[in-house]
Structure formats: C-alpha cells, structure tokens
C-alpha positions as CSV (number, residue, x, y, z in Angstrom):
1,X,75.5,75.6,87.3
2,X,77.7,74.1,84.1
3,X,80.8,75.0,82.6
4,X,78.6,76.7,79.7
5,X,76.7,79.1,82.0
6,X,79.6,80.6,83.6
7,X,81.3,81.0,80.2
8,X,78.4,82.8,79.1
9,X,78.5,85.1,81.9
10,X,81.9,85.7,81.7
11,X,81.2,86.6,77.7
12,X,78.7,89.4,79.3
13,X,80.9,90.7,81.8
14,X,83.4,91.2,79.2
15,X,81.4,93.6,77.2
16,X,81.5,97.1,77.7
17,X,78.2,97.6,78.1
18,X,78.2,95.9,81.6
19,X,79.6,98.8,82.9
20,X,77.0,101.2,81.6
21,X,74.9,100.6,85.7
22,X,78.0,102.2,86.8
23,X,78.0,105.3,85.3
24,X,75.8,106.7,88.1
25,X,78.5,106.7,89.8
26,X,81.0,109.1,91.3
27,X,83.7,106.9,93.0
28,X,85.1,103.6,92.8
29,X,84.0,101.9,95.6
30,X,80.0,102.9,94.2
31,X,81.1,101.3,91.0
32,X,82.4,98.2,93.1
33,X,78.8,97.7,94.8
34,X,76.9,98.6,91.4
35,X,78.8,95.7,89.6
36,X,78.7,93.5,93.2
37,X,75.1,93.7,93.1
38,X,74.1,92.7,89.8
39,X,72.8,89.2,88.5
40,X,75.7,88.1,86.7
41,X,78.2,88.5,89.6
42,X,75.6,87.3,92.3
43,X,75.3,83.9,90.6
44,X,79.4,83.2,90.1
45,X,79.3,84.2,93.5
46,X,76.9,81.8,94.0
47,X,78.8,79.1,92.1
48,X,82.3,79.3,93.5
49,X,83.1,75.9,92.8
50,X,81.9,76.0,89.6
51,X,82.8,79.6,88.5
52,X,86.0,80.6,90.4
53,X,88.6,77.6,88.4
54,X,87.2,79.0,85.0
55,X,87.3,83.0,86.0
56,X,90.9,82.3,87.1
57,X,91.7,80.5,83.8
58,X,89.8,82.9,81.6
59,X,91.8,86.2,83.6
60,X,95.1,84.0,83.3
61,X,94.6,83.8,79.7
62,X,93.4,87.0,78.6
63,X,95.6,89.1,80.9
64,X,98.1,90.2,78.2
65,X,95.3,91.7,76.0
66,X,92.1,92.3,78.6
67,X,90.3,95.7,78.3
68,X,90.4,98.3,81.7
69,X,86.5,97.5,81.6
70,X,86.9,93.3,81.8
71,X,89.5,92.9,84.4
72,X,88.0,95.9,86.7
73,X,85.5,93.5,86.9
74,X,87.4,90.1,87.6
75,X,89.3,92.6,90.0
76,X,85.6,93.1,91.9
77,X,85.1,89.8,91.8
78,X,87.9,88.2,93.1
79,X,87.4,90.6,96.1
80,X,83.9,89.5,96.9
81,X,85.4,85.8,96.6
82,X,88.3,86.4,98.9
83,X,90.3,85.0,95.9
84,X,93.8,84.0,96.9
85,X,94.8,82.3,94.1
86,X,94.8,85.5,92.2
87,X,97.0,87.5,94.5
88,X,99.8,87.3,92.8
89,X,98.1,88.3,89.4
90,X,96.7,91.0,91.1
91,X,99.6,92.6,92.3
92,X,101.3,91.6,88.9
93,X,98.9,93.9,87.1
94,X,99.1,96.8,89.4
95,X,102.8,97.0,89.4
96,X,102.7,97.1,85.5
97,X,100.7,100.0,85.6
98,X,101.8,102.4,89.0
99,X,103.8,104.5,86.4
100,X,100.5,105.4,84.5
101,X,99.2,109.5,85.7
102,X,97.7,109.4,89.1
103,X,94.5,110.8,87.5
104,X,94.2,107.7,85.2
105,X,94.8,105.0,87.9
106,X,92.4,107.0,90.4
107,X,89.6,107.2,88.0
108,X,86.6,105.2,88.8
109,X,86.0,103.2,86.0
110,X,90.3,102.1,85.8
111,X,90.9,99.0,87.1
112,X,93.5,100.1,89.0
113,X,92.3,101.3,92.6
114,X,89.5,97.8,92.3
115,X,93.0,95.8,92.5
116,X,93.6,97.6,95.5
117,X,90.3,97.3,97.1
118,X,90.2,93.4,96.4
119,X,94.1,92.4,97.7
120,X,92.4,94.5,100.9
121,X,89.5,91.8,101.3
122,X,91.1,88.7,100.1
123,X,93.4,89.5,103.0
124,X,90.8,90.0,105.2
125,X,91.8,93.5,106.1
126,X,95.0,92.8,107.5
127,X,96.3,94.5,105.0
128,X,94.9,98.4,104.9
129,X,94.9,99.9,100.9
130,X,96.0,103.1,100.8
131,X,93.2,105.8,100.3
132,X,92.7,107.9,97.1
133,X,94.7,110.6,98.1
134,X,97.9,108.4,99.1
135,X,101.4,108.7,97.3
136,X,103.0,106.2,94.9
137,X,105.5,105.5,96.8
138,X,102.3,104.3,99.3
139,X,100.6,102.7,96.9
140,X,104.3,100.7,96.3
141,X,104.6,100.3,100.1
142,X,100.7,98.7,100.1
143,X,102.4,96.2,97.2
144,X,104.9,95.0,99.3
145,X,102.8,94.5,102.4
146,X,100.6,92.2,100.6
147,X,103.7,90.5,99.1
148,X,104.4,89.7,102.4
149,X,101.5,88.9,103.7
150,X,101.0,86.3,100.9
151,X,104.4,84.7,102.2
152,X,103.3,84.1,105.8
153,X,99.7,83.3,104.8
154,X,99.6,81.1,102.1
155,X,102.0,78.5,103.0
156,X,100.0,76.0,104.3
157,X,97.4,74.1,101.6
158,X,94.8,74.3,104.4
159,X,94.9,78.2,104.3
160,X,94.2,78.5,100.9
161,X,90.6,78.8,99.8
C-alpha cells in the first residue's frame, strides 16, 4: 500500500456519506463495529505502517476545523490500532467539548463517547470508560485516569507502539 492509497481512503472516510452504514444503528458501540468492519478501515488497519503516520498527520492537521462525522471515525480507528500517539489528542478533543448537553455528546453518531471507547483500548482496558449513564464529573475523573496512565506508561520508547 502507497502514500496515495491511504490518502484516498482517508478522502472517503471524510465524507459524510461514510456514515450512512451506520444509521442502522441504535448505539455507539454498533456504530463503532459498522464503521470497524468496513473495507476502508480493514485495509488502514491492514497497513499500520503505512497508514497510521499519515492518519495521525491528516487528524493533527485538520483537528481545528474536522467535522463530528471525520474525527468519530479517526476516533474508531485509533481504537482498533491501539494508537498511543494520539492519546493526548484524544483527550485534547474531549476536554474541549464535556461542556456541550449530555444528550449531544451521548448521541451515537457524536464523536464524543468513540473518544472514550478508543482511550479504553489503546490502554488496554486498564483504564474502564465510564458508561452512558455516568456523570460529568465521571466522565472528568475517566480524563484524568488516562492522563495518568499515559504518564506511567508511555515513558519508555520501547512501550510505545
């Protein structure tokens, strides 16, 4: 795989209409294994060597102005990749937006609660996300456990991947 193929995926993820598979769903984790199991995300997947650098250069780029519908899905697939190189962007983005309405950052197709779900597999579970139902101030408590975690895990150039 080359450079040109993973930008052209990444052009197709971007579009909204990538999420249309999705709307069958009814929660986020559904939407999480609609997007996880389609072509696009199998083969960057596929191709971390290749495709991981450029989705964290594309995300790190775009971030300021990237669309709920985008960055959901860079947020699905740094899960799946156990991406720690994007913790810190991760948690970035979800701190920006706790004060949105719960029902906003709870609703399937925001990328809020796919944040959460991938800090909870790049850190191999040691960290637990909060459910659904949980409290800010939980969701705020999940934050700073990962914060932490990143501190005593990522020290080392050998435990990064």
């Amino acid at each position: 795989m080359q450079e040109s193929d993973v930008s052209r995926i990444l052009e197709t993820i971007e579009t909204e209409s990538f999420l249309h598979p999705t709307f069958i769903a009814s929660g986020h984790g559904t939407v999480a294994e609609v997007l996880g199991a389609t072509h696009e995300v199998q083969t960057l997947l596929d191709n971390k060597k290749v495709s991981l650098p450029l989705l964290r250069a594309r995300y790190r780029e775009q971030d300021p102005t990237m669309a709920d519908g985008a960055r959901l899905v860079y947020f699905v697939l740094f899960g799946l990749a156990r991406e720690r190189q994007m913790l810190g962007e991760i948690v970035s983005y979800l701190k920006r937006v706790q004060g949105l309405s719960t029902s906003k950052l709870m609703w399937p197709w925001h990328p809020f609660l796919h944040g959460v779900h991938a800090l909870e597999l790049i850190t191999g579970g040691q960290v637990q996300a909060p459910d659904t139902r949980a409290s800010a101030k939980q969701f705020d408590q999940f934050l700073t456990q990962v914060e932490n975690w990143t501190r005593t895990h990522m020290d080392s150039p050998h435990q990064q991947q």
